[in-house]
C-alpha positions in Angstrom: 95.1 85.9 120.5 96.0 83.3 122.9 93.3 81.2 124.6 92.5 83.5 128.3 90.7 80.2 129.2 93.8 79.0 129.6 96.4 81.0 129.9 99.8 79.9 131.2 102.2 81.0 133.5 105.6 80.2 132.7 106.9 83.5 133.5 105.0 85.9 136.2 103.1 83.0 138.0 99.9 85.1 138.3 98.8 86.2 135.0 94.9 87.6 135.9 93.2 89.6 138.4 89.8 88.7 137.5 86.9 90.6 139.0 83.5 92.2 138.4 82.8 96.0 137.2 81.6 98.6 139.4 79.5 101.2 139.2 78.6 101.6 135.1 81.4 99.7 134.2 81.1 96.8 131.7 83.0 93.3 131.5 83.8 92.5 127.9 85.6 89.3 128.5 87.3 86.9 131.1 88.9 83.8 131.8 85.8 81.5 131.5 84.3 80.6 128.4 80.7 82.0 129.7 80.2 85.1 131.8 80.9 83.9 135.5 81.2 86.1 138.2 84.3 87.4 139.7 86.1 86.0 136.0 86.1 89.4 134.1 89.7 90.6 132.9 88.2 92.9 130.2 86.8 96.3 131.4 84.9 99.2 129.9 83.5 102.3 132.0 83.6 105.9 131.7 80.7 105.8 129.4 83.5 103.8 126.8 86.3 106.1 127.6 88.2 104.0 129.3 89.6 99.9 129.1 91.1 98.3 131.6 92.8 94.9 131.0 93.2 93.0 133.9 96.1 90.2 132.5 99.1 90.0 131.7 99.4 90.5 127.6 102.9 88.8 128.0 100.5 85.4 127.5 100.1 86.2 124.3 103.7 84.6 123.5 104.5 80.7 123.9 106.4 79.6 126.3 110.2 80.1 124.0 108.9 84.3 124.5 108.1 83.8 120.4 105.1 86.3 119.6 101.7 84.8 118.4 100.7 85.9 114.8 97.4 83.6 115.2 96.2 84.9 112.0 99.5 85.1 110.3 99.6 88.5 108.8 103.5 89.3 110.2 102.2 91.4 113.2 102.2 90.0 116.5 98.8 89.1 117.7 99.4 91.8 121.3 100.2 94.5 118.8 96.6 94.0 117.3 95.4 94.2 120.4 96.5 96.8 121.4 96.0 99.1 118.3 92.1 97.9 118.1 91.4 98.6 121.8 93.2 102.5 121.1 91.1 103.1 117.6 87.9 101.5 119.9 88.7 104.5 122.1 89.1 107.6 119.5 86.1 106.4 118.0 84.2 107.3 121.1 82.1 110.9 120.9 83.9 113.4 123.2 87.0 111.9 122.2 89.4 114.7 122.1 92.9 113.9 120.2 95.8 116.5 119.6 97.7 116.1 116.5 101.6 116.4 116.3 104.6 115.9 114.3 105.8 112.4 113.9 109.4 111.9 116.0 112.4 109.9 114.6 115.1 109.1 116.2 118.5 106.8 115.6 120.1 104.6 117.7 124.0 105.1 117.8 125.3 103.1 120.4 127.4 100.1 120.7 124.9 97.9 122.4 121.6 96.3 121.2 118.9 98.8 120.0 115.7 97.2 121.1 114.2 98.2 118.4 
């Protein structure tokens, strides 16, 4: 993951909206390198049911849009992110998850796929 100390803003030109929790909530992380009020962008509340991310995960590119793979294992280091902040979640008790059938679909257009 990119350094949130220092995160740049070569596209949006605001890329946090640091703050404080409320209520129960919790701030995990921010944009200092020790906790400092009003610098949270990393939120838990809802007794852990709930993360909110106040940044832009677009920083975790560099500045030619190229995705970081900090640890270089091929997946892009936002995708890690995002994937270990959703299994944090079902791991909560009173988690309730529905199972269903995986979708697949093909692109058959003449234009890119964004794939």
């Amino acid at each position: 993951m990119p350094d949130f100390t220092a995160l740049s803003d070569a596209w949006y030109g605001v890329d946090t909206f640091p703050g404080d929790p409320t209520g129960t909530g919790i701030a995990l992380a921010g944009t200092t390198e020790s906790s400092e009020p009003g610098k949270a962008t990393i939120f838990i509340a809802n007794a852990g049911r709930t993360i909110f991310n106040a940044f832009l995960l677009d920083d975790a590119a560099d500045d030619a849009n190229v995705a970081n793979d900090v640890d270089a294992d091929g997946k892009a280091d936002a995708v890690e992110y995002w994937e270990n902040q959703i299994v944090y979640l079902l791991s909560q008790a009173g988690i309730r998850t529905v199972r269903v059938a995986p979708v697949s679909a093909r692109y058959s257009g003449s234009g890119p796929s964004n794939r």
